[in-house]
C-alpha positions in Angstrom: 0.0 0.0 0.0 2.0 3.5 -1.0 2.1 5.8 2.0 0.0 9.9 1.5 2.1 12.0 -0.2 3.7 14.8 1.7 2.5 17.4 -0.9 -1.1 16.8 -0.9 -2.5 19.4 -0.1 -6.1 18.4 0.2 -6.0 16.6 3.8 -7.5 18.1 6.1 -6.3 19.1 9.7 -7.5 16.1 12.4 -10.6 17.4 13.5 -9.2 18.2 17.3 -6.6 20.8 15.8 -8.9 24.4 15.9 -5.9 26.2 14.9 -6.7 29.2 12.5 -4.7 29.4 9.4 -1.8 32.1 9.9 -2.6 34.1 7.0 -6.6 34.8 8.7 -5.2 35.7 11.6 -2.9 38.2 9.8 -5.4 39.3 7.6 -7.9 39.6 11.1 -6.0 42.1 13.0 -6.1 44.6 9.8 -9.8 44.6 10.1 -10.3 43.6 6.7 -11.3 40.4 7.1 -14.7 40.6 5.9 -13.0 42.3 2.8 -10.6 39.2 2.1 -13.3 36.4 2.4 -15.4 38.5 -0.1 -12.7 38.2 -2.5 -12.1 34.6 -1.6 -16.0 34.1 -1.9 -16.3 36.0 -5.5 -13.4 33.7 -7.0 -14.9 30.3 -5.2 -18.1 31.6 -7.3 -16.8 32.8 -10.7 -13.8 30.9 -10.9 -12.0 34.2 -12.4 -10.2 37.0 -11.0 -11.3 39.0 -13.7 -14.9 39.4 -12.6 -13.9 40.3 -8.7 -11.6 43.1 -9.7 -14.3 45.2 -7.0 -13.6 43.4 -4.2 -10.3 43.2 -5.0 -9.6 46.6 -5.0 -11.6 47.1 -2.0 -9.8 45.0 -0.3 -6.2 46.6 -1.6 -7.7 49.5 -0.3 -8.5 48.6 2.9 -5.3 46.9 3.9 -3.1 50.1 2.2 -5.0 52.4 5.0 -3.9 49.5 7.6 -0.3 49.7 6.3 -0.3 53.8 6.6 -1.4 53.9 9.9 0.5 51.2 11.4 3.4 52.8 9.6 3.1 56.0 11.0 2.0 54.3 14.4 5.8 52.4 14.1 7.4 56.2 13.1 6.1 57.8 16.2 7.3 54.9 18.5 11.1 55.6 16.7 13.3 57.6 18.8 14.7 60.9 16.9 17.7 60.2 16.0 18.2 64.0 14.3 19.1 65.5 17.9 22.1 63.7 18.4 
């Protein structure tokens, strides 16, 4: 009998494992969530990017106002380093 290959893909996590997949989580704490499994829901429906190019851009847009903030959230943590 020939052993599971180690590339499939398509098993599934033992039922007792609850662990969220890293990328939600990443994608959770941007608070566009929603906006991701929109996009992930439009391509599971039309099998083509093409046709979810609105909630794809929504979503861009979304997570490009998380990445300003937190940027200028990190740049007001830095110390100034122009006094020295």
């Amino acid at each position: 009998m020939a052993s599971p290959s180690p590339h499939d893909r398509s098993r599934r996590p033992s039922e007792d494992q609850d662990e969220e997949d890293p990328v939600d989580q990443m994608i959770s704490r941007t608070g566009c969530g929603e906006l991701h499994y929109a996009v992930q829901e439009c391509m599971a429906e039309h099998q083509d990017w093409r046709k979810c190019q609105s909630q794809v851009q929504t979503f861009k847009d979304c997570m490009m106002t998380f990445q300003k903030a937190r940027k200028e959230q990190l740049m007001k943590q830095r110390p100034s380093t122009e006094s020295a």
